[in-house]
PLY file of the C-alpha trace (Angstrom):
ply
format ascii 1.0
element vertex 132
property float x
property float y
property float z
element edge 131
property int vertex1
property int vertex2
end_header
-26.30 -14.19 -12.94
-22.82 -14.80 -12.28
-20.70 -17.76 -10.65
-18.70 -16.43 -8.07
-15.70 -18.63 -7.10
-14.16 -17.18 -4.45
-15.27 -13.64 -2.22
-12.90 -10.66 -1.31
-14.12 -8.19 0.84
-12.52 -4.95 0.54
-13.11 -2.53 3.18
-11.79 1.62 2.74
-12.91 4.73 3.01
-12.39 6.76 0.26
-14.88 6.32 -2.79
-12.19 6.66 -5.53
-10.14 4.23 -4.66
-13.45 1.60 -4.20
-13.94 2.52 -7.73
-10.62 1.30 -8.65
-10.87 -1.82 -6.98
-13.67 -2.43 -9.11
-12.18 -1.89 -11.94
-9.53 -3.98 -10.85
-11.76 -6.98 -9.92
-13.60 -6.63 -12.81
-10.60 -7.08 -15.53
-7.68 -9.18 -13.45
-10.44 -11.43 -11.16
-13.39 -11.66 -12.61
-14.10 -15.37 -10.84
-14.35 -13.01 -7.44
-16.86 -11.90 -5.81
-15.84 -8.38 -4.32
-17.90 -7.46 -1.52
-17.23 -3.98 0.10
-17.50 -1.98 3.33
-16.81 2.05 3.88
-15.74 1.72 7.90
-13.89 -1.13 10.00
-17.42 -1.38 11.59
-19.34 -2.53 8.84
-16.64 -4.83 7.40
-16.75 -6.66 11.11
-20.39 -6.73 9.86
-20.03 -7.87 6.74
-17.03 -10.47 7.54
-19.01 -12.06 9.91
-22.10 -12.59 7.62
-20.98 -13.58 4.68
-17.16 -14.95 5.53
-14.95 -14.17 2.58
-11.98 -16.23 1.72
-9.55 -12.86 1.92
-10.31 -9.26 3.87
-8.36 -6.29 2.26
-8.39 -3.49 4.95
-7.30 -0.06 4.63
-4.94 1.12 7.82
-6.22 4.34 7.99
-10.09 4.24 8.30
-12.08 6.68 10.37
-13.57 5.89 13.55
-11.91 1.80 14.02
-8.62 1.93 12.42
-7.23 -1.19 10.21
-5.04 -2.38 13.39
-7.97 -2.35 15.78
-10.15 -4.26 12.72
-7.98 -7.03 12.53
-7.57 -7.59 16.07
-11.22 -7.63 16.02
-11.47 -10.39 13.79
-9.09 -12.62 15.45
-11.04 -12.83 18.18
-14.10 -13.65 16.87
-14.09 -17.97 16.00
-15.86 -17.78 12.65
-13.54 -14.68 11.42
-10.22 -15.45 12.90
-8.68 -17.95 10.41
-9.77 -14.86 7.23
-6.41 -14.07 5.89
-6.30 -10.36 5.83
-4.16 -8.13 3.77
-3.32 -4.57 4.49
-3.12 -1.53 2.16
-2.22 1.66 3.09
-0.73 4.81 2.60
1.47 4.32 5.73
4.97 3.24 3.76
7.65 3.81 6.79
9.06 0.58 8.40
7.20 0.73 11.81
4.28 0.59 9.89
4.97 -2.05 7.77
6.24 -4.04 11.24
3.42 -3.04 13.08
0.82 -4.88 10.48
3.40 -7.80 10.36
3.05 -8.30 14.25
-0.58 -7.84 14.23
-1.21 -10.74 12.01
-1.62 -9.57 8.32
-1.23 -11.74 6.32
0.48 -8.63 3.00
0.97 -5.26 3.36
1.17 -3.13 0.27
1.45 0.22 0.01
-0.50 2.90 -1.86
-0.41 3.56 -4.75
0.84 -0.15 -5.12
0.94 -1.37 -8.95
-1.52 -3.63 -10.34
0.27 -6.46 -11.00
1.71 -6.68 -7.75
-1.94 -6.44 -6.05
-3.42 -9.16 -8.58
-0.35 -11.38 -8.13
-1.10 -11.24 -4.00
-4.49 -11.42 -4.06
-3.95 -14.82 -6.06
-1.75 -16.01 -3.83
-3.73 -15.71 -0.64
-6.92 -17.00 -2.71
-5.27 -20.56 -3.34
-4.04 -20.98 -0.10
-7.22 -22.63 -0.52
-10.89 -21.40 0.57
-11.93 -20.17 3.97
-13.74 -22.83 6.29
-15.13 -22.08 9.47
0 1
1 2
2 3
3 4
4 5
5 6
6 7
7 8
8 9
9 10
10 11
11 12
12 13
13 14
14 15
15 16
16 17
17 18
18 19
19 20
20 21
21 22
22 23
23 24
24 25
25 26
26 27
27 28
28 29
29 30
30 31
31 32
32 33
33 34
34 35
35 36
36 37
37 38
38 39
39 40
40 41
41 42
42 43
43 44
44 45
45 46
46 47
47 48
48 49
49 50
50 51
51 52
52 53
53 54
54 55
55 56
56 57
57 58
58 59
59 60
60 61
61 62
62 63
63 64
64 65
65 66
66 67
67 68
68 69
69 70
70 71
71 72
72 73
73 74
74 75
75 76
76 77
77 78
78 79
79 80
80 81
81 82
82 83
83 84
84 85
85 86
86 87
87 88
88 89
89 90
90 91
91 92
92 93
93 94
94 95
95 96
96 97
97 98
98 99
99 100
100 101
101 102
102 103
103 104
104 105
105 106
106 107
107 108
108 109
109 110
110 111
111 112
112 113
113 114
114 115
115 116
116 117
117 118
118 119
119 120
120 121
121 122
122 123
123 124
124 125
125 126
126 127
127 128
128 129
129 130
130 131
C-alpha cells in the first residue's frame, strides 16, 4: 500500500480531463493522495470527510457551480481554512477577478501547462498541511 503525504481533492466534471489529472498526479506528485469528486455536491461531501490539504475546483460544474462551492466551504468551520484553487475554462478578466474576490486561493486556466499546475500545486501544499 502506499504512503500518502499530503491529499488533493480534485473536483470536475468532465471524465477526460479526471484522467489527466491522474496522469498528472501519478508522474509530477506521486507523494499525493488525489481524491476526486464529479459535482460541487459531492466534493462538499468529500471535503468535509476526509479534509484535504488543497481543493482544485472546476468553475463550471453542473448543478453547484465552482463560485457557489467555495462559498460553501467557507462557511463550514472544518472546511473553511482548505486552500482552494480554481481551474477553468473561463480566461476573461472578470472571471479571473471574480475567483480572486471569492477567496481562491490560484486560478489557472484551461488548458494550463503542466509545469505551471505542478509548480502551484507545490506551492499551496507547503504552505504547510491543513489543520482543523
Amino acid at each position: 500500500m502506499e504512503e500518502y503525504q499530503q491529499s488533493v481533492l480534485y473536483v470536475e466534471d468532465n471524465e477526460l480531463n479526471m484522467e489527466l489529472m491522474h496522469h498528472i498526479f501519478k508522474k509530477h506528485l506521486p507523494s499525493v493522495l488525489l481524491l476526486k469528486a464529479e459535482t460541487a455536491e459531492h466534493g462538499l461531501e468529500i471535503a468535509a470527510r476526509q479534509l484535504p490539504d488543497l481543493i482544485i475546483m472546476d468553475i463550471g460544474l453542473p448543478g453547484m457551480n465552482g463560485y457557489e462551492a467555495m462559498e460553501r466551504l467557507r462557511l463550514k468551520e472544518s472546511t473553511s481554512r482548505i486552500p482552494v484553487m480554481a481551474i477553468s475554462a473561463f480566461a476573461r478578466h472578470s472571471d479571473i477577478e471574480q475567483a480572486r474576490t471569492t477567496g481562491f486561493a490560484a486560478y489557472l486556466t484551461k488548458p494550463f501547462q503542466v509545469k505551471v499546475f505542478t509548480r502551484t500545486v507545490k506551492e499551496l501544499l507547503t504552505e504547510g498541511p491543513y489543520t482543523p
